[in-house]
C-alpha positions as CSV (number, residue, x, y, z in Angstrom):
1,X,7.9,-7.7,-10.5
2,X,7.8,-4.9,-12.9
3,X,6.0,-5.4,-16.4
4,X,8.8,-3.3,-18.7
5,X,8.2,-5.8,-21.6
6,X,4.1,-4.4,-21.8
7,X,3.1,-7.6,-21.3
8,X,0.8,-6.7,-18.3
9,X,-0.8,-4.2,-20.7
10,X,-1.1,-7.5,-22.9
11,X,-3.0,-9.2,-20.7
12,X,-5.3,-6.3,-19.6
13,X,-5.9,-5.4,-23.1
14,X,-7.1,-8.9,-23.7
15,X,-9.0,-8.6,-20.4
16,X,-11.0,-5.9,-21.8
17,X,-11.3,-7.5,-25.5
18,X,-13.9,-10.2,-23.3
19,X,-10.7,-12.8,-22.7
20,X,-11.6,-12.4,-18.5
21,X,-10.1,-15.8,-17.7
22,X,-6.7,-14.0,-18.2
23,X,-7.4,-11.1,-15.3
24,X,-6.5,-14.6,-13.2
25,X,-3.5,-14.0,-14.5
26,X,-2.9,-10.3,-13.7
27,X,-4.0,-11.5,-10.5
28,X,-1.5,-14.5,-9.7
29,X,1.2,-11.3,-10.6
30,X,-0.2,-8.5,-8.9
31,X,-2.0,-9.7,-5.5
32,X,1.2,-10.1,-3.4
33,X,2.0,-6.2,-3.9
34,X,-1.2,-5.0,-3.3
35,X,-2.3,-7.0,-0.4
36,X,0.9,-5.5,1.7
37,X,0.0,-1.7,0.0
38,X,-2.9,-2.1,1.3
39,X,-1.8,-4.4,5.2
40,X,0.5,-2.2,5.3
41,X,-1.9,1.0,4.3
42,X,-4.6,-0.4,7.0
43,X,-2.9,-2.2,9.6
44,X,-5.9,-4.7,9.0
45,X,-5.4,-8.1,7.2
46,X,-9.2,-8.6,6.5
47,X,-9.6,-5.2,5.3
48,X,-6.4,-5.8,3.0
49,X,-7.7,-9.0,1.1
50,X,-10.9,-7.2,0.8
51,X,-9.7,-4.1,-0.8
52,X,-7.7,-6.8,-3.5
53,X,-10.3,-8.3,-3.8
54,X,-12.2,-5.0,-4.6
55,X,-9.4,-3.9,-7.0
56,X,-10.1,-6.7,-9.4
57,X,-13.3,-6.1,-9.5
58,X,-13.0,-3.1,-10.6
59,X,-10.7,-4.1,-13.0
60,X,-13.4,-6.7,-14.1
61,X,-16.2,-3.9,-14.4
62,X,-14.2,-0.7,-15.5
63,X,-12.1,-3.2,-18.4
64,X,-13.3,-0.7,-20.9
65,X,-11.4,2.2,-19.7
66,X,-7.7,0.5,-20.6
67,X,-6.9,2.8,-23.3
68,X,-4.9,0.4,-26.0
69,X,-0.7,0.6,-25.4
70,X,-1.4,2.2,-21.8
71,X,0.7,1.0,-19.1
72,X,-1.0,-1.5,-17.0
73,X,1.1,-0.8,-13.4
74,X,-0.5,3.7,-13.1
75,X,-4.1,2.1,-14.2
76,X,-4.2,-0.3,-11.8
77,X,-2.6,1.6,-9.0
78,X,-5.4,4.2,-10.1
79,X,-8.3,1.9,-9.1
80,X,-6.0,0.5,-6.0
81,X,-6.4,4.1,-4.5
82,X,-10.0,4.6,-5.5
83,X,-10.6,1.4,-3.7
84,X,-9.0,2.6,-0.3
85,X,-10.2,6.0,-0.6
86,X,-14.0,4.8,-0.5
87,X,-12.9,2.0,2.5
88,X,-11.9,5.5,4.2
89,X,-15.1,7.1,3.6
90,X,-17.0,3.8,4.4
91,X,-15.5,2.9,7.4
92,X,-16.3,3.7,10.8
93,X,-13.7,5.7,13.1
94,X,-11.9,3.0,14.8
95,X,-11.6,3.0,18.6
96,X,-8.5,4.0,20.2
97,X,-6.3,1.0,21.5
98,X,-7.0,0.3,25.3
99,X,-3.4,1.4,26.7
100,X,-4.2,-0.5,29.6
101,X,-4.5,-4.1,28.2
102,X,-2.4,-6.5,29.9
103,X,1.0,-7.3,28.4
104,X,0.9,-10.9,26.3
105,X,3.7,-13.3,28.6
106,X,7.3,-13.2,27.4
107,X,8.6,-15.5,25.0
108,X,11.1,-17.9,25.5
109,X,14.7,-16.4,26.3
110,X,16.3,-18.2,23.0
111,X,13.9,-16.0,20.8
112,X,14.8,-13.0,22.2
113,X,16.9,-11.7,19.2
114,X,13.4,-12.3,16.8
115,X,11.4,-10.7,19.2
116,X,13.8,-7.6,18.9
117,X,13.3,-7.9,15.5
118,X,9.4,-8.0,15.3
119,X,9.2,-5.5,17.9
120,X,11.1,-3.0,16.1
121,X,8.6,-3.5,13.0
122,X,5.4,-3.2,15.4
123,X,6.8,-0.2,16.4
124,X,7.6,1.2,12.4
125,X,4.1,0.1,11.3
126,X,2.5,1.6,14.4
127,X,4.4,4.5,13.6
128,X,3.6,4.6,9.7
129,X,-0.3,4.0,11.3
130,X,0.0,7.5,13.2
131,X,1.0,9.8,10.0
132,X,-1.7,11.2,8.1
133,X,-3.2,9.1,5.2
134,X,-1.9,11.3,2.3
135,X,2.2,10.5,3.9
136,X,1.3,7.1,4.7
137,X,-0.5,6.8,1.3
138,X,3.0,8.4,-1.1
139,X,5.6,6.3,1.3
140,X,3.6,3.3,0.6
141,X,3.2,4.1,-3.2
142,X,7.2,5.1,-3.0
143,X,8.6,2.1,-1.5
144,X,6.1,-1.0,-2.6
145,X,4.4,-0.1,-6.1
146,X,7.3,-0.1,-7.8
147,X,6.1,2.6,-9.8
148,X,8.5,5.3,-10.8
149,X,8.6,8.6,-9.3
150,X,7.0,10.2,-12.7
151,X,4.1,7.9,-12.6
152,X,3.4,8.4,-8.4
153,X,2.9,12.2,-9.9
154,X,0.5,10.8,-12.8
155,X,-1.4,9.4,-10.2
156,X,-1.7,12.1,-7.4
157,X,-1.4,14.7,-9.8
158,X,1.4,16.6,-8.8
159,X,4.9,16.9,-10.6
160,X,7.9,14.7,-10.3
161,X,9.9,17.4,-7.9
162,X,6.5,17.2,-5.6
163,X,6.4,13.9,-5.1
164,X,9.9,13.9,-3.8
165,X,9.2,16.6,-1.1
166,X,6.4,14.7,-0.5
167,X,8.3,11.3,-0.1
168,X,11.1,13.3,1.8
169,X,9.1,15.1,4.5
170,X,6.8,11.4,5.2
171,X,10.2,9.8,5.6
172,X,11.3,12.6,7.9
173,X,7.5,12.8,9.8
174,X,7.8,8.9,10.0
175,X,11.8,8.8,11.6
176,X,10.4,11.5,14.1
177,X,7.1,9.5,15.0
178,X,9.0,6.2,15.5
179,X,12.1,7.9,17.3
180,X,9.0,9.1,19.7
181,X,7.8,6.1,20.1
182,X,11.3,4.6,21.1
183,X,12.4,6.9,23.5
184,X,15.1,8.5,21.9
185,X,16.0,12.2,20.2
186,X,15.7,13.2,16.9
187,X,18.9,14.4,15.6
C-alpha cells in the first residue's frame, strides 16, 4: 500500500490546509500497517489500537508541520515512533510471565497441523518480544512500513549502510533467540 503517486502527501497537505474530514481518509489507508507495527512492536492489542489511535492525533494536532511536497509515509512513521517511544517511558515494567501456569487442554487431533502453525508464530513473536527495543523497533520498521531503506535512515538518523547492519544483526539476534527457544543449534 505504498503512496508513490504523492497522493498521501495530497491528502495530508489538505489535512493541514483545515480539510480534517480527509485525515479519515489517511486513516481508512494507513491503520492496518500501523496497528500490527505497533501488535507486533508490543505484543499488546489494547496498547496497539491505542497507540493508532494516538498517531492520528498527532497528526490532527501537529498538521502544521507537513512541510508542502514532503512525503507523507517518513512523517508519519516519524510521529508512529514518537508515539511508542513515550508508551515506553509511560508504561510500567511489566511482570514476568508465571512459567508455572497450567498448560490450556489440547485441541482437537484434526487441527494439529494449525496448531503447528500458530505455535511456531508464538514462538517468533515471543522471540521478537525478548530482543531489545531498538532491534525489535528497525526489523519491524524493515519488514512492515514499507519504507525504503533510505528513509528507515531519515528516520533513526543513521545512513543507509547502518541501517542494513542494523537489520542484519536483529535478523541474526532474532534466528538465535527463537532457535533458543526451540531447542535446536544455531548453525
Amino acid at each position: 500500500m505504498g503512496d508513490r503517486d504523492g497522493g498521501d502527501a495530497r491528502r495530508m497537505e489538505r489535512v493541514r490546509d483545515g480539510e480534517l474530514a480527509v485525515l479519515g481518509e489517511l486513516f481508512e489507508r494507513h491503520s492496518g500497517r500501523l496497528h500490527g507495527f505497533f501488535l507486533r512492536l508490543t505484543g499488546d492489542r489494547a496498547a496497539a489500537e491505542d497507540l493508532v489511535q494516538e498517531v492520528f492525533v498527532r497528526m490532527l494536532k501537529y498538521r502544521t508541520t507537513f512541510r508542502p511536497g514532503a512525503d507523507f509515509a517518513p512523517w508519519m512513521w516519524t510521529l508512529a515512533r514518537n508515539a511508542s517511544a513515550d508508551l515506553w517511558r509511560a508504561r510500567p515494567k511489566e511482570l514476568p510471565e508465571n512459567e508455572e501456569a497450567p498448560e490450556p487442554p489440547s485441541p482437537e487431533p484434526g487441527a494439529l497441523a494449525e496448531l503447528e502453525r500458530r505455535d511456531e508464530l508464538e514462538r517468533l513473536a515471543a522471540a521478537l518480544d525478548r530482543l531489545p527495543a531498538e532491534k525489535r523497533e528497525v526489523l519491524l520498521l524493515a519488514r512492515f512500513s514499507d519504507l525504503a531503506y533510505d528513509r528507515i535512515g531519515e528516520l533513526l538518523g543513521v545512513s543507509v549502510g547502518a541501517v542494513k547492519v542494523r537489520v542484519h544483526r536483529a535478523l541474526r539476534d532474532l534466528r538465535t533467540v527463537y532457535l533458543a527457544g526451540t531447542g535446536e543449534k544455531t548453525a
